[in-house]
N, C-alpha and C positions, 0 to 999 in steps of 0.2 A: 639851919644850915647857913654857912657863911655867905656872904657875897661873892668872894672867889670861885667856891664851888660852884655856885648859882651861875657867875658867868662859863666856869670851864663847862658844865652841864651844856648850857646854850649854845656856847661853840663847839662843843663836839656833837652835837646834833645837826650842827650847821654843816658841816665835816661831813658825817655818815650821808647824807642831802648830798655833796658834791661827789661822791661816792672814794671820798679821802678819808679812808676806813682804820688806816692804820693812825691816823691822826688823832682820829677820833678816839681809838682805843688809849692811845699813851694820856692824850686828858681824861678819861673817863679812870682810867687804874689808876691817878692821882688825886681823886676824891673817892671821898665816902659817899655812895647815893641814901646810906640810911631808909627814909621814907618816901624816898623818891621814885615815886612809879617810873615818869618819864626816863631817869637816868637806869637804873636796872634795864627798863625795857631797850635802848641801846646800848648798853654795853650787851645784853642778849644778842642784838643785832647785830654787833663785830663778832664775837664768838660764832653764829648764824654764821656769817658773811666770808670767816673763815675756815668754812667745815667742822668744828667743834661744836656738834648737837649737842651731849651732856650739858657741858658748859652753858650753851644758849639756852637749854629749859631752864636749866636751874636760874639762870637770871631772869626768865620769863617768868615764872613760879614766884620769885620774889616782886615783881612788878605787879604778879596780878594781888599776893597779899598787901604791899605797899597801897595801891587804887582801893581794896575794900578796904584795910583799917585808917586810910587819911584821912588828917579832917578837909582835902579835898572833896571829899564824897558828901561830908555832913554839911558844909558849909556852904553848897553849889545851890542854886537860885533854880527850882524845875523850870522846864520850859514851860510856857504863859500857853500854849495851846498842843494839844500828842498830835504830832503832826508824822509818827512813825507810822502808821497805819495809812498814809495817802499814798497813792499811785506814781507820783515823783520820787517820795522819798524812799519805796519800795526798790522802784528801776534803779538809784542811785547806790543804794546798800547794795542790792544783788550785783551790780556793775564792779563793789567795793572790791567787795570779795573774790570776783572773780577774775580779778585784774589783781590780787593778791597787794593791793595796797598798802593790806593790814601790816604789811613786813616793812614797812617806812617808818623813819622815828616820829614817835608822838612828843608835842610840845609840849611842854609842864602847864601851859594856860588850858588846852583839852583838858587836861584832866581836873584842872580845878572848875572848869566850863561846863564840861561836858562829860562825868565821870564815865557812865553806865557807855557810854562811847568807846573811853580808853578800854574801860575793862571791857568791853568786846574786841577790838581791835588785841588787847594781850590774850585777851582768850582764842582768838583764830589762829595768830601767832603759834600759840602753844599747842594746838590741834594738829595746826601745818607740821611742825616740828613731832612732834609726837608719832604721827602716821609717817614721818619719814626719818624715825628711829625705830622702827616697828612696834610700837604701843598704840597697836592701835585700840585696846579697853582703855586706855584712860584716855585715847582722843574720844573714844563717842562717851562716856562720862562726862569729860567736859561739854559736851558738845548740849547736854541736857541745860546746862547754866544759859544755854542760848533760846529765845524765846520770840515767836511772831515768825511773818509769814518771810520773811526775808530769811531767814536759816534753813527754810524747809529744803530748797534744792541742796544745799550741804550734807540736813540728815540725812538725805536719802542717798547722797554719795558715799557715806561713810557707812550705812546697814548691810552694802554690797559686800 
C-alpha cells in the first residue's frame, strides 16, 4: 500500500475519534483498504455510524478476513506472558465490551501488535451489528470464534 493511502487511512481514523464521520468517509472512499483490516473496519464504522447495516457488515466481514489472512497475524511477536486469564485483565475486557468500545476505530499498529485483539474487537462489532439486523444465527455462530471467561456474560445474552 502506498504511503498516501497509509497516511489517508491514519487520518480518517483520526476523524471517526473526533466523531468528523463524514470526513472520515470521503478519505476512506479514496483509497483502496485491500488487506487492511484497520481501514475496512472504519470505513464499516462510517456506514455503522450512518445507519447503513448491510453496508457496515459487509465491511466488517472484510476486516475480519483482512486480520485472519495478513501477515499482521503471522508476523506479530506472542505476548512474553498469557496474562488473558488474570483478574485485571478479565474486569478490563468485560468493561470493553460493555461499554461497547469494540465500535471505535482500530489502529493498524493493533492489528500488527495485537492481532487476536483486532479480530475480537471486528468480531463483537460484527455480533453487534448482526443482532441489530436481525441475524441473530450468525451473531451466536460468530459468537463461537470467541473463547475464555471474558465472553461468557455475552454468550449468555445472546442463548436468550
Amino acid at each position: 500500500m502506498e504511503a498516501n493511502a497509509i497516511d489517508s487511512i491514519a487520518a480518517a481514523i483520526a476523524y471517526l475519534r473526533q466523531g468528523r464521520d463524514a470526513q472520515a468517509y470521503l478519505l476512506l472512499s479514496e483509497v483502496k483498504p485491500e488487506k487492511n483490516p484497520a481501514a475496512h473496519f472504519a470505513l464499516g464504522l462510517c456506514h455503522y455510524r450512518a445507519g447503513d447495516l448491510p453496508q457496515a457488515i459487509a465491511c466488517m466481514e472484510q476486516a475480519l478476513q483482512a486480520v485472519k489472512n495478513t501477515a499482521f497475524a503471522v508476523s506479530a511477536a506472542p505476548l512474553k506472558r498469557n496474562v488473558e486469564n488474570t483478574e485485571t485483565y478479565i474486569k478490563l475486557a468485560v468493561g470493553h465490551i460493555a461499554n461497547k468500545t469494540y465500535l471505535e476505530p482500530i489502529d493498524e499498529s493493533i492489528c500488527a501488535l495485537l492481532p487476536k485483539a483486532a479480530e475480537q474487537d471486528i468480531i463483537l462489532a460484527l455480533i453487534d451489528m448482526y443482532r441489530q439486523n436481525g441475524m441473530l444465527e450468525k451473531a451466536q455462530r460468530l459468537m463461537s470464534a470467541l473463547t475464555g471467561p471474558v465472553f461468557e456474560p455475552l454468550k449468555k445474552e445472546l442463548m436468550l
